[in-house]
N, C-alpha and C positions, 0 to 999 in steps of 0.2 A: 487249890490254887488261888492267889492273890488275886481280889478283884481289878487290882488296876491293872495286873498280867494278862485276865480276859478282856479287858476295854479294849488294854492294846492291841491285842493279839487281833480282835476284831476289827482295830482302826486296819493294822496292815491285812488282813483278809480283803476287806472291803476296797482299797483303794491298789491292792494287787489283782481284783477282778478288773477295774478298770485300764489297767496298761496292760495288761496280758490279754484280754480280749478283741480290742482293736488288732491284732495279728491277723486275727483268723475274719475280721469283716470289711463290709465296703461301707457302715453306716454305726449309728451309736448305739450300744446297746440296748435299749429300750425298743429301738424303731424297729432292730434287727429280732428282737424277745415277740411284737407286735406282727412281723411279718409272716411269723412260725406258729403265734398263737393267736392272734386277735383277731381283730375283723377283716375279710377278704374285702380286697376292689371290691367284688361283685356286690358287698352291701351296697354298695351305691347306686345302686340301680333304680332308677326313674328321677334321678335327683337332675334337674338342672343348673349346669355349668357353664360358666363364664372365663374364657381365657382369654388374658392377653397377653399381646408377643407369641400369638401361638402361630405362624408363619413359619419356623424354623427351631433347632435346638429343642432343647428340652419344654418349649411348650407345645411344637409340636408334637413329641415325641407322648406327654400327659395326655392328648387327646385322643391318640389313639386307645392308650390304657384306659381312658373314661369308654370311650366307645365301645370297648371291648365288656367293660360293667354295663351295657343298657343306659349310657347316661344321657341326656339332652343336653347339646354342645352350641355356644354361640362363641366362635372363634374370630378374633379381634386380633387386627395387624394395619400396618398400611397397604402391603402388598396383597392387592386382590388377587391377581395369578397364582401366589403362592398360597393364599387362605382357601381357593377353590381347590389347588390342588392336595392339599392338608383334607380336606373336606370329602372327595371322591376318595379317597384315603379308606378317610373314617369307613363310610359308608360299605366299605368292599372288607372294612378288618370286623363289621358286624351285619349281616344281610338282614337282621331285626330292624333296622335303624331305617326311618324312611327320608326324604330328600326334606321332608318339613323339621324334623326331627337333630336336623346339624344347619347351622346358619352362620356362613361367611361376611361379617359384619366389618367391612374396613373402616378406622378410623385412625384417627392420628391423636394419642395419649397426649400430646402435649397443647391441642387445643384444647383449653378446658372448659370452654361454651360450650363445647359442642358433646359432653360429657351427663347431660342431663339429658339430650336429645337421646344419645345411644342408651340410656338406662332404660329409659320410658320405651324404648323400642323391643326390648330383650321383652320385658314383662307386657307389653301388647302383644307379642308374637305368642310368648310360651307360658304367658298368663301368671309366673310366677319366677324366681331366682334364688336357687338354694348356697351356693358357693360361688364366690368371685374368686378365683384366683389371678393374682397381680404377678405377673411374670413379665413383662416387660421391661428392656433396661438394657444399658449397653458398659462393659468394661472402659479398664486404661491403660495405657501403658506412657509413663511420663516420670521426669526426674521432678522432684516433688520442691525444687524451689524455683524452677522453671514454668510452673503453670500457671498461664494465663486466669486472671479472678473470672474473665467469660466463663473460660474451660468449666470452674466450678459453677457458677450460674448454671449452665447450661445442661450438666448433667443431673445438677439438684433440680432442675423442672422438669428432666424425664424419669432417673432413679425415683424421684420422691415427692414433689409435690405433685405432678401428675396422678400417682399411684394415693395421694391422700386426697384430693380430688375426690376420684372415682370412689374410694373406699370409704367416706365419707357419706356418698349419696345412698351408698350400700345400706351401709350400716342402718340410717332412718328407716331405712325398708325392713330391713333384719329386726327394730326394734318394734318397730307397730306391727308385723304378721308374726312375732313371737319366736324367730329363730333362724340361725343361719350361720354360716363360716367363713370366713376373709382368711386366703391362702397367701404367701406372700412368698414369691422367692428372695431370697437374702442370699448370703454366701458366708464361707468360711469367713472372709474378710471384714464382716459385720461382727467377727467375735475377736479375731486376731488381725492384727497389723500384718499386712502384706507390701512389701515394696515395690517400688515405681505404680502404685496404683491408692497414692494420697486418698485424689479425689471419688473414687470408685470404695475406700475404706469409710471414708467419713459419709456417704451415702446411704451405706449398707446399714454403717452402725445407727443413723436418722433413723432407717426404718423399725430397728428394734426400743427407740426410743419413745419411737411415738406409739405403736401399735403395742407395747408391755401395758402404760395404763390404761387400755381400753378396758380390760378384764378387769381392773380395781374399781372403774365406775359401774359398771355394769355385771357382780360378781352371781349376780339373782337371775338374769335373763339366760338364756338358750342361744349364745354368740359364742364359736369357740374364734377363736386364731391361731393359725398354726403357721410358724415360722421356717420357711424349708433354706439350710444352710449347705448348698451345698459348694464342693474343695474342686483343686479341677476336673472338671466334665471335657468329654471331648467333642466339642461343638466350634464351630467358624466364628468364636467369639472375638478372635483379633481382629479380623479384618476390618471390621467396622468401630473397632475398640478408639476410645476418644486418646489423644494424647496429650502436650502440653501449651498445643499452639488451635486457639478458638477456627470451627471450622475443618480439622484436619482429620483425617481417620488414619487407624495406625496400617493397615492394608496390608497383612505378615498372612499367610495361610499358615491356620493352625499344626502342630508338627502332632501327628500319634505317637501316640506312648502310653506304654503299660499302667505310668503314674495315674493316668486319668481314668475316672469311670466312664461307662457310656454313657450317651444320652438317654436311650433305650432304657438302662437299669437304673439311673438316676428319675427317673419319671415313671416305674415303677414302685421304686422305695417309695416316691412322691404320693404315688397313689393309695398305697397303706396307711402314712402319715394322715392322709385327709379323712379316708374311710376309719382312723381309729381316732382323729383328732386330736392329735398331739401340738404340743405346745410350741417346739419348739427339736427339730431334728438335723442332724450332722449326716451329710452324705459324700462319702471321700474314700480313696483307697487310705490301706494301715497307716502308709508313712506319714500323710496329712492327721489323718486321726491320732495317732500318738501324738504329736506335738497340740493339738488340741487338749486330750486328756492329759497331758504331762503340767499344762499350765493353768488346766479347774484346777490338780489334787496338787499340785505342788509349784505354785507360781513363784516361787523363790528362787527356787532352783530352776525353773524353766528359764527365769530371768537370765540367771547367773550363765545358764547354758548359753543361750542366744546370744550372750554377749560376747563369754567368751571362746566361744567354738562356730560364731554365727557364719564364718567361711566356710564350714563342711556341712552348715545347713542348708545358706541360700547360694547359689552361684549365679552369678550377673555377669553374662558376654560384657568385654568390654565396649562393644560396638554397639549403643542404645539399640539404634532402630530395627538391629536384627537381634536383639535380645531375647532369653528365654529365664524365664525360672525356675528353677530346678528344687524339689522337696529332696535333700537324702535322706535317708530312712538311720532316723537315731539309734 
């Protein structure tokens, strides 16, 4: 057979594993390959961990999966009621775990004085800090020539400079004691364009800008980062979701649907990702994942789709503020 018959044969092997795959999962191949063969949660065991935004959604939901590994938890929110109750949580999903051992740390990410005070606390308490993960951050829902330049101020000092900030502080820590991981929740939206959510895209996509060259300075040391992307979750994320006017929260309860993963299973995927250190992982049911891999292995055509089939992909209620969006499945 012609060698350039086998090239090819293998290019289409290769990138027929990729669209056919995503059917059958809720995550990208590799994490899902990692989940069946690589390192369990439970390697994490005795490592101290750092969340924020763990109060609710899926950082609540990672703390208990750390809990459940043996892990040592300092849980970061504003809401103290709900960080205690995250915490009595923890504690009953691991009877190992003592009341010193989980630390309900309120703070407010967007003060950022007060960001060296909360580091210095975490490592006087637990003497050490293995993982921060950066989950903190809130959606949008907004028609993208209507928003207010606040709007984007406002949610670039909580998506993102907040979270460089703290990560920031980290990192020095991670480079003088020789090792460590900065988790970062991202979303789909940091890889693809999502509508009515401008400033919540170009947020996402900061965070992959900034935290990719950390690993080219630093390709020698023991700092992994792991980029967690994930598609819709089904968490209370609209309510509090920013919209086009500074000040306002979009206040929709979230609607269930099949489309979404859980919180639950998305912060288990979460916890594989960390425990095996992956760079960089997709966590979404098929339909989001196809159009994902449709537009790595063949953005041309993904283009051409979107453009000109983009009404059977995205459906937008006429009526903004009760709006939903809709993935169909390609």
């Amino acid at each position: 057979m012609d060698l350039f018959v086998i090239i090819g044969l293998l290019f289409v092997v290769y990138y027929s594993i990729y669209l056919i795959f995503p059917f059958f999962l809720d995550c990208d191949i590799l994490l899902a390959f990692k989940e069946k063969y690589g390192k369990p949660v439970s390697s994490l065991k005795g490592k101290t961990v750092w969340i924020t935004g763990a109060s609710a959604g899926i950082g609540e939901q990672l703390a208990y999966v750390l809990a459940k590994a043996d892990c040592k938890l300092i849980l970061s929110a504003r809401r103290v009621a709900e960080l205690e109750r995250v915490k009595k949580k923890c504690l009953e999903e691991n009877r190992n775990l003592t009341d010193n051992d989980v630390e309900a740390y309120s703070m407010d990410m967007l003060d950022l004085d007060l960001h060296e005070k909360a580091f210095e606390h975490v490592i006087n308490k637990f003497g050490k800090l293995d993982i921060l993960v950066n989950n903190a951050g809130r959606s949008q829902r907004a028609k993208w020539e209507n928003i207010e330049i606040a709007v984007d101020k406002e949610m670039f000092n909580l998506n993102v400079f907040s979270i460089m900030s703290l990560s920031r502080l980290v990192i020095k820590y991670f480079l003088k004691v020789g090792e460590g991981q900065i988790v970062t929740t991202s979303s789909l939206a940091g890889i693809l364009p999502v509508p009515m959510s401008a400033t919540y895209c170009g947020t996402k996509h900061a965070l992959h800008g900034y935290f990719r060259p950390l690993f080219l300075e630093y390709p020698d040391k023991h700092i992994s980062v792991t980029m967690v992307c994930p598609g819709p979750v089904q968490t209370e994320f609209l309510a509090k979701s920013f919209t086009e006017k500074s000040g306002e929260t979009y206040g929709v309860t979230t609607d269930v649907s099949r489309s979404k993963v859980s919180a639950e299973r998305c912060a288990t995927l979460m916890g594989v990702a960390i425990a095996n250190e992956l760079d960089e992982v997709w966590i979404a049911t098929a339909s989001s994942l196809r159009i994902v891999y449709l537009s790595y292995c063949f953005p041309n055509f993904a283009k051409w789709y979107m453009f000109t089939y983009r009404s059977s992909i995205i459906y937008i209620n006429a009526n903004f503020y009760q709006c939903r969006l809709i993935l169909i499945s390609i």
